[in-house]
N, C-alpha and C positions, 0 to 999 in steps of 0.2 A: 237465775236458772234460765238456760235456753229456752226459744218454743219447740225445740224438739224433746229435747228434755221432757218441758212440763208437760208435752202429748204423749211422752210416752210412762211416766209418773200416773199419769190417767189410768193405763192400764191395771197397774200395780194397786193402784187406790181401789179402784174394782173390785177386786179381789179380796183385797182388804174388806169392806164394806160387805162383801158376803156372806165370808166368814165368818166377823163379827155379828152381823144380823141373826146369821143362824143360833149361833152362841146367845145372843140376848134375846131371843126364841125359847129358849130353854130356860131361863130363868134368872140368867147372867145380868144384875146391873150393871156390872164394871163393863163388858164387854156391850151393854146398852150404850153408855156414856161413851165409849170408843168409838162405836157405829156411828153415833150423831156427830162425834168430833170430826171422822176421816169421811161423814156426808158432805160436811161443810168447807172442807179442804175441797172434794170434787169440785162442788160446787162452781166453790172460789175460782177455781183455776181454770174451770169449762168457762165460765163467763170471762176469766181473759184470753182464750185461745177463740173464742168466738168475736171477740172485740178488737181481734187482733188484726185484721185487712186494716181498719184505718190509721196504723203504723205503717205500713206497708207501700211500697210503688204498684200503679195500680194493674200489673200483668200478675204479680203474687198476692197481691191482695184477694183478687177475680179467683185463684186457683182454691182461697182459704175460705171464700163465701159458697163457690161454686160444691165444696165437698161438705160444707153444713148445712145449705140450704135449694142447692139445685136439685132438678129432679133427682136424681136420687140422695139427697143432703142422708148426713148422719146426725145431724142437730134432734130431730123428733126421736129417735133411737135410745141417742144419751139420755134427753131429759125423760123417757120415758122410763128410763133405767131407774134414774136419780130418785123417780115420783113412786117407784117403785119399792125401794128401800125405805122412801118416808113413812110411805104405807105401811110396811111391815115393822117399821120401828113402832108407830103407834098403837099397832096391834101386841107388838111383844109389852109396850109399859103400860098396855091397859088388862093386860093379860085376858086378851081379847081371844075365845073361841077360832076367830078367824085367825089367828096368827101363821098357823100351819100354812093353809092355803096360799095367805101373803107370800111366806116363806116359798115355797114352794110355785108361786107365779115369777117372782124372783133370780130364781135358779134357774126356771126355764128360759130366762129373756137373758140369762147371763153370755150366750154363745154372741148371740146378736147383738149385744151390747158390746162386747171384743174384737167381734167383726168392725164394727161401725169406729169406733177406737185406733184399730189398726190404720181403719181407712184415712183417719184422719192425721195419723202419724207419719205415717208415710208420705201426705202432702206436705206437711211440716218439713221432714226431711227433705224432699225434693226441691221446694222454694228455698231452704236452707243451702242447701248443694249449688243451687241456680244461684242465689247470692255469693257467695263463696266464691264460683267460679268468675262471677262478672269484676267483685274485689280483685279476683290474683290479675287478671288482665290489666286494669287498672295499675297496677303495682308494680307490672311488668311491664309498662308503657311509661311509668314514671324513672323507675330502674334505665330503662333503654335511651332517657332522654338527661339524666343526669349524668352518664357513660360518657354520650354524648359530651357535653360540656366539659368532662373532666378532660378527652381526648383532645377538646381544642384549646383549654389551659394548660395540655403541657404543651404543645406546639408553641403558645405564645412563649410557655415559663423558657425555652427550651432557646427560642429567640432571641429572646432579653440577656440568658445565658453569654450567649454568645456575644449580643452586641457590647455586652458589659466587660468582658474579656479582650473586644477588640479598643474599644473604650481606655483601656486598663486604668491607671489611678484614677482619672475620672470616671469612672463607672464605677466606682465600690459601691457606693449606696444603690445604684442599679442590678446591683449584682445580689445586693441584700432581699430587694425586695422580688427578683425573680428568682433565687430560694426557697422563700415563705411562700411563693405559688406554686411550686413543687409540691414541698411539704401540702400545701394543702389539695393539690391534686391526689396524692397517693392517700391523702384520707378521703378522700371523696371515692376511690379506687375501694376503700378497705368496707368505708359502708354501702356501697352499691352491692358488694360480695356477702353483706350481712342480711342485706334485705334480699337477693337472690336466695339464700340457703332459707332465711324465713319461709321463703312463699314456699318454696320445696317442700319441707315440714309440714306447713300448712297444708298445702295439696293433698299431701299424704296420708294428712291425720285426716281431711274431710271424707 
């Protein structure tokens, strides 16, 4: 799974986790066991989108620590989210008096916990888009230099052609192997046109 993806999975897990809370508030074991399981998927996953800069080249890396922990980080937000649910799960399996309240402290920190989520998605997206964009260049720079080279093999193939022609019987095997350079220019022509249409798509789809 992408890190855009799995920051935006975050949001939906959220969700998840509330609704089941609420539900094993009420008396719901099964929807208890549910709550704990899609806790620990958040969990999971906050702690790889938080671990994620030191994958990273260090101008995206800075953008991914900058939105969970710079002054206004969303890192204390989530985890307060997270600590939030635990709480309330413990109160729903102790069938704790306070469950309500849990429940209901919960719900109220759910806006802000969406907020802080979004915020964090959206850098995902953006260093995702910013890498994206720095590959197609790359690719387009490799495309524009393998063009290149095919445009000066046919010149040679194109050469040999001829001099193998003026050659005549004695140039057949000349003539054979400036053929096979042909041939293999117009495949160098076919997949430069493969990897152009590529990045196009790609572009597209990012």
């Amino acid at each position: 799974m992408s890190l855009v993806n799995l920051a935006a999975r975050q949001r939906m897990l959220s969700q998840r986790m509330v609704l089941q809370t609420v539900l094993a508030a009420r008396g719901s074991d099964l929807h208890l066991k549910a709550a704990r399981h899609t806790l620990a998927l958040f969990k999971d996953s906050q702690a790889q989108l938080v671990d994620t800069p030191r994958l990273l080249e260090p101008a995206s890396a800075e953008r991914i620590r900058a939105v969970y922990h710079g002054p206004a980080g969303v890192a204390a937000t989530i985890d307060a989210f997270a600590q939030r649910v635990e709480v309330a799960l413990e109160h729903a399996e102790r069938q704790s008096r306070r469950v309500d309240d849990a429940v209901a402290e919960l719900v109220s920190a759910t806006d802000g916990a969406l907020e802080a989520l979004n915020a964090a998605t959206t850098v995902f997206d953006q260093v995702g888009r910013a890498k994206s964009e720095t590959l197609m260049k790359e690719l387009a720079g490799i495309v524009e230099s393998i063009q290149t080279v095919a445009r000066e093999a046919k010149v040679v193939s194109f050469n040999a052609q001829v001099m193998a022609a003026r050659a005549g019987q004695h140039g057949r095997e000349f003539a054979v192997v400036a053929n096979v350079l042909s041939d293999i220019t117009q495949e160098i022509d076919g997949l430069s046109l493969q990897a152009v249409s590529l990045a196009g798509r790609s572009r597209s789809a990012a």
